[in-house]
C-alpha positions in Angstrom: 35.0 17.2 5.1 32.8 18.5 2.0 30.7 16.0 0.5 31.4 16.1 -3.9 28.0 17.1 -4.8 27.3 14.1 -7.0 28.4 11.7 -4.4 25.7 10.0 -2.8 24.3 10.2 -0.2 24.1 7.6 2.3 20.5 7.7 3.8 20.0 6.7 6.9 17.8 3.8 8.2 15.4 6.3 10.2 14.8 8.5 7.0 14.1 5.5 4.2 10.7 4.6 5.3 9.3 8.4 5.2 11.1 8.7 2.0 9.5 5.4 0.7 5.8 6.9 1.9 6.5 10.3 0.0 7.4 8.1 -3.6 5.1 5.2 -2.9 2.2 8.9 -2.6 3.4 10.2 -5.9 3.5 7.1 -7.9 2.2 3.6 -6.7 5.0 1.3 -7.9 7.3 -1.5 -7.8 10.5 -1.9 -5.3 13.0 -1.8 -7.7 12.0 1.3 -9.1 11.4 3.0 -5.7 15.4 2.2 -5.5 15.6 4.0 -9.0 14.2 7.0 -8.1 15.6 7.4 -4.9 19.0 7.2 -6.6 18.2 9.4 -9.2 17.4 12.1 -6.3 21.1 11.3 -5.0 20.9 9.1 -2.2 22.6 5.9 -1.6 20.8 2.8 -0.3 20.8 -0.9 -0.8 18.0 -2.6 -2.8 17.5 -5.0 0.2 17.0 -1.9 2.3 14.4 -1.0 0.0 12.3 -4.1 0.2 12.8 -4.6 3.4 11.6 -1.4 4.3 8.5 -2.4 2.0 7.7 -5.4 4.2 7.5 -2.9 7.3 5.2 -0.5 6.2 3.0 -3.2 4.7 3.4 -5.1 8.2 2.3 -1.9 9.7 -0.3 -1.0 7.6 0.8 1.6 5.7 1.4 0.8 2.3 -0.9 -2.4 0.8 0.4 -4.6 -2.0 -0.9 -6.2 -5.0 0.8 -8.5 -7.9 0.4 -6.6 -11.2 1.3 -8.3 -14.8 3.5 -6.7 -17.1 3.8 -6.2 -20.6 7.8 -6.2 -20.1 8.3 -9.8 -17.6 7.1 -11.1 -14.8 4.4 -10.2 -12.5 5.8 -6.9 -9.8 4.0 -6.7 -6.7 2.9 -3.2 -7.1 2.8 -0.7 -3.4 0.4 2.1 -2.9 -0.5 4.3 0.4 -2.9 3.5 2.8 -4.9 5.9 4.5 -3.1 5.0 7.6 0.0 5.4 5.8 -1.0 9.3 4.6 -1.2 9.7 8.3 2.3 8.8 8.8 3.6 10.5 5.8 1.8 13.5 7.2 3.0 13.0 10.7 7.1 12.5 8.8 6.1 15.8 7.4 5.5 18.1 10.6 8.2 16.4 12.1 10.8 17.4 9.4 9.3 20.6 9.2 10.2 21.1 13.2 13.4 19.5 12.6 14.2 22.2 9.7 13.0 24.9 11.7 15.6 23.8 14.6 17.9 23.2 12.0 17.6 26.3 11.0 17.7 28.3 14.4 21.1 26.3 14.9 22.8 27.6 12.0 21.5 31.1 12.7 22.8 31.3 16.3 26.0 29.5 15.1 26.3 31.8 12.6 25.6 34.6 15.4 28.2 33.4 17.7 30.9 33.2 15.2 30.1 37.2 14.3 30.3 37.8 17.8 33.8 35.8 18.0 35.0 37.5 15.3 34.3 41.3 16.1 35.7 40.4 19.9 39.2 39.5 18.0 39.3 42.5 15.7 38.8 44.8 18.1 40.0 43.6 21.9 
């Protein structure tokens, strides 16, 4: 079945951390608004995911936290990358780039067979 392209997507437990590196690298910043703006680039994941996600990769060492006041509330505890972390953002990078290259060699060979198929049935 064909996803609507402005449905959500649902994104996985294995992919949130990476995707939390990659944001947390742009722009240091809060939890809430890493839940923002990976909603805004279409995928579907629950706050709680998000800050519990956090809590991991600080755990881990790979993100740090500090408590930052704001002009607009209360006090966010504000996540950046650790060297560490780059590592493993660098690490999630090679390994998606593989992925995508396999990815890719499965469509094409897919894609291959099903050209094959169909010239067998046109002309036998």
């Amino acid at each position: 079945m064909a996803r609507s392209p402005n449905s959500p997507i649902r994104l996985p437990r294995e992919l949130l951390n990476p995707w939390l590196l990659l944001l947390v690298r742009l722009a240091p910043t809060h939890g809430y608004d890493l839940h923002e703006r990976l909603r805004v680039l279409g995928f579907r994941v629950a706050t709680s995911s998000v800050y519990r996600g956090l809590r991991q990769l600080e755990a881990d060492g790979l993100v740090r936290s500090e408590w930052r006041s704001s002009t607009e509330g209360a006090a966010q505890r504000v996540y950046s990358l650790t060297p560490k972390g780059r590592r493993s953002l660098k690490q999630s990078v090679r390994t998606f780039a593989d992925a995508r290259d396999s990815f890719g060699l499965f469509v094409r060979q897919y894609e291959k067979a099903t050209v094959n198929s169909s010239r067998g049935r046109k002309g036998g």
